[in-house]
N, C-alpha and C positions, 0 to 999 in steps of 0.2 A: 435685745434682751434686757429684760427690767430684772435691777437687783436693787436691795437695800443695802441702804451703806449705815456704818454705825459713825457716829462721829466725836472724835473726843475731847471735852470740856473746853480746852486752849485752840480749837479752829470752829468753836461754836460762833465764835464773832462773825465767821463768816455765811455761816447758814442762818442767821437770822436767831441764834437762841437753841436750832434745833438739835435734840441728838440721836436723831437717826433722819437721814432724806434718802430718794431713790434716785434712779441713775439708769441709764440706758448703754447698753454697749457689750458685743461679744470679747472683749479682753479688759483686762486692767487698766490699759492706759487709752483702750475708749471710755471706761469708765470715768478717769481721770480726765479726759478731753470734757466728758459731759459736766462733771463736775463742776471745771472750770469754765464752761459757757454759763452755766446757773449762780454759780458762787466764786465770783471774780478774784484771783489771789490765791485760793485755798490751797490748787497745783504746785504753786512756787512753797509753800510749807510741807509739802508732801516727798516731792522731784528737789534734787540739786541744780547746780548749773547744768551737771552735763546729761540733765534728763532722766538721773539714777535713782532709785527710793532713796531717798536721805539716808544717813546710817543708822541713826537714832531712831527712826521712824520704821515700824511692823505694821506690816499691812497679811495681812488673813482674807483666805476666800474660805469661806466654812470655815473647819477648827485649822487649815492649813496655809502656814508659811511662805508666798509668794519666793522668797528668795531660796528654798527648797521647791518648788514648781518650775515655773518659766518665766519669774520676771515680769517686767511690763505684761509679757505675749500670754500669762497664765490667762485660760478658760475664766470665764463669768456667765457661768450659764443661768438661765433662766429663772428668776428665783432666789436666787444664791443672798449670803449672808457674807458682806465685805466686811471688816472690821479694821480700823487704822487706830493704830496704838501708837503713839508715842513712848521710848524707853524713857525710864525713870531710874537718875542716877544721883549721887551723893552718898556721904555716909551718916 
């Protein structure tokens, strides 16, 4: 399953400049496998050590919430619109 991924300004170093590439894989974390065969690094800014979304880090399939879905295991069907946000905090 081919999705677009959107990609945000601070892991552009790793897609070459891009901010949006595609991606192949029926869940998240094949997309995240794919990611990381194409753009070497980008997984470990995304995944902690123990393989969890960061905390800091929002990841969206369509307009919704992965960590209200299933996690890694959420659907990425065909087509679909990833988006990885990074939160933005300070005052």
């Amino acid at each position: 399953m081919s999705v677009s991924v959107r990609i945000p300004t601070i892991l552009r170093t790793y897609t070459g400049g891009e901010s949006e590439v595609t991606a192949e894989g029926a869940t998240l974390a094949d997309v995240l496998g794919d990611l990381e065969a194409r753009y070497t690094g980008i997984r470990a800014r995304i995944l902690d050590d123990a393989g969890e979304i960061r905390r800091f880090v929002n990841v969206y399939v369509g307009n919704d919430d992965v960590r209200f879905l299933d996690g890694l295991a959420t659907a990425t069907p065909d087509g679909a619109q990833l988006s990885i946000i990074p939160a933005v905090a300070g005052g």
